[in-house]
N, C-alpha and C positions, 0 to 999 in steps of 0.2 A: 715616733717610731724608734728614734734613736734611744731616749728611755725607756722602752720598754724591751727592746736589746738587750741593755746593758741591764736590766735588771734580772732577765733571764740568766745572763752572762755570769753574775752574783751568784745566783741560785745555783747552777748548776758549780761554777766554780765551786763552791764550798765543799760540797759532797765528794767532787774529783780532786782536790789538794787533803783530802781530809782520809776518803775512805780508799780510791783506784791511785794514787800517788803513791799512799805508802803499801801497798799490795804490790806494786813493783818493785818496790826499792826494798822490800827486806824492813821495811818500818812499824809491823805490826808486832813485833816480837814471838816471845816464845809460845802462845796462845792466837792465833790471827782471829779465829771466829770469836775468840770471846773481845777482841779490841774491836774488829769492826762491829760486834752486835751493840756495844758501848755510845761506839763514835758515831751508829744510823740514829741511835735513840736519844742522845744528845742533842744532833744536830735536828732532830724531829722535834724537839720538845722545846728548843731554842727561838727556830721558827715560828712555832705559834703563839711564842710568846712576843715576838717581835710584832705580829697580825694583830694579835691582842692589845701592845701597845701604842701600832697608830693611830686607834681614837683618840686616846685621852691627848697624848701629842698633838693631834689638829684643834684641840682645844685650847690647850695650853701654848701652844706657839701657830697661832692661823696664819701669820707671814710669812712662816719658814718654807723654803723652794724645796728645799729637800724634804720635809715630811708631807709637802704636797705632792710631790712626784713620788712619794712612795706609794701614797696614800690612793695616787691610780691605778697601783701593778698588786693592792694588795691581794687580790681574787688566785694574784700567779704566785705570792708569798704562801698564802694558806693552803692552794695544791700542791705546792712544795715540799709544806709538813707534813700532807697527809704521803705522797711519793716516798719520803724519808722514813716515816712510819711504818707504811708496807715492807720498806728494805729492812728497819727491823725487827719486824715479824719474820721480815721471811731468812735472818740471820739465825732467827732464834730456834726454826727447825731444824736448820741445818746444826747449832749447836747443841740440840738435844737427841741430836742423830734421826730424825726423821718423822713421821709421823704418830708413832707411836711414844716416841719423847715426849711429844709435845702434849700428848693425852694425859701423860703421867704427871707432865710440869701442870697441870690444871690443878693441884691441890693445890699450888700457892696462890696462896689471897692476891698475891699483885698481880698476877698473868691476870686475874679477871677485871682489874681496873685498867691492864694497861688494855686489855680486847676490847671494853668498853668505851675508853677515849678513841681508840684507833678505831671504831667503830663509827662513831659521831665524827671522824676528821671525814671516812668513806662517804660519807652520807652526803654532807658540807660540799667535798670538793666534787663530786656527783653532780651537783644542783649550784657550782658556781661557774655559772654562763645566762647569757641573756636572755635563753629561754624558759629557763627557769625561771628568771625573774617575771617575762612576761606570763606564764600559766598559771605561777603561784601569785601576782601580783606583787607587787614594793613590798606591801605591810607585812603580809604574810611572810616572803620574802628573807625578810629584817627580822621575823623574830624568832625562823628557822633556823637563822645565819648565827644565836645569837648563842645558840647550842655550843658553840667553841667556847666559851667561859668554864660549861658544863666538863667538855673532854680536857680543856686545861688544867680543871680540878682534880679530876680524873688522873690524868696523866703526871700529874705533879707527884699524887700522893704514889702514883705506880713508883715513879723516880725515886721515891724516897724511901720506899720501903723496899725497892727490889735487891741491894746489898749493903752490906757496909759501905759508909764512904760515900751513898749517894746520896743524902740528904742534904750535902755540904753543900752539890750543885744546885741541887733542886730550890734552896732556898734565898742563892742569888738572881733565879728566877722569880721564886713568889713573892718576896718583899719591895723588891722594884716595881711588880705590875701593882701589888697593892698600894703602894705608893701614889704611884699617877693615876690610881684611880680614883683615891680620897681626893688627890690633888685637881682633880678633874669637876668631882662633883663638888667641892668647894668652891671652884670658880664658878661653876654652873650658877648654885644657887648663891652665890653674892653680885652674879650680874641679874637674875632677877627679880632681889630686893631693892639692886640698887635703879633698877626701871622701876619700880612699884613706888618706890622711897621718892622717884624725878615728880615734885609740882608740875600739877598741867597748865597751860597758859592759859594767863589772866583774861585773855580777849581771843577767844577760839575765834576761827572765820566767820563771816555771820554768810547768809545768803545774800545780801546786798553784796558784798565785796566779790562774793563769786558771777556772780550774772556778768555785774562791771568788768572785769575782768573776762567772760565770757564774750561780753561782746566786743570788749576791744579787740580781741582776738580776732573774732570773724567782723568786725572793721577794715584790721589790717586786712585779712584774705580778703575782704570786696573789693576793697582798693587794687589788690594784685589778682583779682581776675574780673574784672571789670567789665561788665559787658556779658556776664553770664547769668544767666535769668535765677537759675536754680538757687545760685550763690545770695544773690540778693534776696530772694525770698526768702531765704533761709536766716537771713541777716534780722529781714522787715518782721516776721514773728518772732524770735525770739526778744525786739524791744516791746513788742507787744504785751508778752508773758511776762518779761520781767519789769515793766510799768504796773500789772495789776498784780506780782510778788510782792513789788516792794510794800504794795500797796497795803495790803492784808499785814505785811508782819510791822508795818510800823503805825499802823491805826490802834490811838489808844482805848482801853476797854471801858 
């Protein structure tokens, strides 16, 4: 309970030191709608970069306390992006002066990558709760879920093409998550070659040593309930069976 507090506590912290902070204090400068349409889109594209990143991380570090505990609030990380997303979209009517702006800003190529990703974040964070998971099932689920790769790419190439100067961001995002993702499916598949690569032992179990070991088991429980009919019957057949098992696999041909 308490991490999942405090990671709300994160989430929302960023958006209010970042975007309602400086909206008070005089911190947005001489433009305010074009800083905070910057600072929603940022902090939206940042986010999901961060969701995108927990996998390859529980891969690559499966002891770490912290990428496990993020790795359970990540449902509240990726509604977050899409939250931060919506704010800026809806920055961006307000900076094109209203809805007729916004009709006109449709000839640029980016507004339809970035409506696109922000589309698939709606959709995502729509269908991330538990009933979702139970109507659509796991699988399905999962490979719904998995459309944020998609809106990332989406949203990346929006960032970098929406002005000067933005690609610069956009690219301390893509090369990090490309990073841990080669880095990811390289350890995938060198752990297993290196199962495929492990000798199987020389002496598998045989059925003789499981029975033996079967009944010693229900031995010991005769002994500790003694006096119970069930128990011992239970005991008196299976020497039975396994006197005419052994019987059969060790009679030569």
């Amino acid at each position: 309970m308490r991490s999942k507090f405090f990671a709300l506590a994160l989430l929302v912290g960023v958006g209010t030191w970042l975007l309602v902070v400086p909206a008070f204090t005089g911190g947005l400068g001489a433009n305010p709608l074009e800083k905070l349409l910057r600072q929603s889109g940022e902090i939206s594209i940042w986010t999901l970069g961060a969701v995108l990143a927990l996998s390859p991380l529980r891969v690559l570090l499966p002891r770490s306390r912290i990428v496990g505990a993020l790795n359970r609030h990540r449902r509240a990380v990726g509604v977050s992006a899409c939250v931060y997303g919506l704010l800026h979209f809806g920055f961006h009517v307000l900076y094109e002066g209203g809805l007729d702006g916004l009709i006109r800003s449709l000839s640029k190529p980016f507004i339809w990558f970035g409506i696109a990703g922000l589309s698939i974040l709606v959709g995502l964070a729509l269908t991330s709760n538990n009933w979702s998971v139970r109507t659509l099932g796991g699988r399905n689920w999962k490979l719904l879920h998995r459309l944020a790769y998609v809106a990332a790419t989406l949203l990346i190439y929006h960032q970098s093409i929406a002005g000067k100067g933005h690609w610069y961001v956009a690219r301390w995002l893509l090369f990090p998550l490309l990073a841990l993702q080669i880095a990811r499916l390289t350890k995938t598949l060198f752990t297993r070659w290196a199962r495929a690569s492990r000798p199987m032992s020389p002496n598998p179990p045989s059925a003789d040593s499981y029975f033996r070991k079967r009944e010693t088991s229900l031995t010991k429980s005769g002994q500790k309930v003694a006096g119970r009919p069930s128990q011992l019957k239970q005991l008196a057949a299976l020497r039975a069976r396994s006197g005419s098992a052994f019987g059969a696999i060790t009679t030569p041909l």
